[in-house]
C-alpha positions as CSV (number, residue, x, y, z in Angstrom):
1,X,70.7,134.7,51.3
2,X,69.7,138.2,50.7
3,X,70.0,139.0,54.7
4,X,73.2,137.9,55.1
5,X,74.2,139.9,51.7
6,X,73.0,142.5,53.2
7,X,74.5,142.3,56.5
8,X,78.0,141.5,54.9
9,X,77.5,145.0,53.0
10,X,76.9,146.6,56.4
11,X,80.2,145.1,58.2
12,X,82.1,145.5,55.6
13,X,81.3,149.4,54.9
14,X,80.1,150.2,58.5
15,X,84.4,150.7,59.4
16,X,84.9,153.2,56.6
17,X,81.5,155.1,56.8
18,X,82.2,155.1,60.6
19,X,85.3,156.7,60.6
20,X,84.1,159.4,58.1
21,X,81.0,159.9,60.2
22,X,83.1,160.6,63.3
23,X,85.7,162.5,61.1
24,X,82.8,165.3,59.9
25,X,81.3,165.5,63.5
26,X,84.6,166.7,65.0
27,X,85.6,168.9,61.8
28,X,81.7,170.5,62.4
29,X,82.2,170.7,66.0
30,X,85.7,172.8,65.1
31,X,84.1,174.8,62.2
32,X,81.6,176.1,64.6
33,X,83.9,176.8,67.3
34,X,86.0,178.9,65.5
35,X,83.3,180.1,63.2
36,X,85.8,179.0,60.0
37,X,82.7,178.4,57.4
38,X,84.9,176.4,54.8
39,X,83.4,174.2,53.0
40,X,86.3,172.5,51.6
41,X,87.9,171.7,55.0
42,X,85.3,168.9,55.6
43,X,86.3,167.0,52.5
44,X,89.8,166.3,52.7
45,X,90.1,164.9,56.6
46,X,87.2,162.8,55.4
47,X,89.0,161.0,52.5
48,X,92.2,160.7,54.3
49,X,89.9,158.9,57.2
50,X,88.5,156.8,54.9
51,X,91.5,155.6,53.1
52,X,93.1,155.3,56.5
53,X,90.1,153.1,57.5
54,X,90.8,151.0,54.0
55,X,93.9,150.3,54.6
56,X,93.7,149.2,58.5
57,X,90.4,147.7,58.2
58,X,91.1,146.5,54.4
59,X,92.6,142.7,55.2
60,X,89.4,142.1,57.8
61,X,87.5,143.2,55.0
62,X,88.5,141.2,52.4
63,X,88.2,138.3,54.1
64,X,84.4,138.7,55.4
65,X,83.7,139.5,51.3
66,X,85.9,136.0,50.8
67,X,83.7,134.2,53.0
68,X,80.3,135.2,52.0
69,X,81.6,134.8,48.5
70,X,82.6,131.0,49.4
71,X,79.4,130.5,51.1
72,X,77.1,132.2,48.1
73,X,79.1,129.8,45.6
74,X,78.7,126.9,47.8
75,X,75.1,127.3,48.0
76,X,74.9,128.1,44.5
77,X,76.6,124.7,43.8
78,X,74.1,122.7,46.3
79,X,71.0,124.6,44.3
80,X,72.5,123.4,40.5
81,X,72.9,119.8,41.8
């Protein structure tokens, strides 16, 4: 059960952590382009990536944490029997 809790964590954030992974290689690939050395330029495309990522990949999400939440209680209710 602890596997596929922790597999469930890592579809479930994998999308988001992803996005924002991909999001701060291009903004670090443009900083050192252009040699802008802000440090606040990286966080803000990141969160809007994120929340983007949340919203499109929020429905999928919630119904993978559903699922394994059925499945956990299902067991749980085999084990108290």
């Amino acid at each position: 059960m602890g596997r596929e809790a922790l597999i469930t964590v890592l579809l479930v954030a994998g999308p988001m952590i992803g996005l924002g992974l991909l999001v701060g290689l291009v903004i670090s690939i443009f900083q050192a382009t252009t040699q802008i050395q802000e440090q606040t330029l990286t966080f803000v495309p990141k969160i809007v990536a994120v929340l983007v990522a949340g919203v499109v990949f929020g429905p999928w999400m919630l119904r993978t944490m559903i699922e394994f939440s059925e499945r956990l209680l299902s067991r749980a209710h085999e084990f108290i029997r």
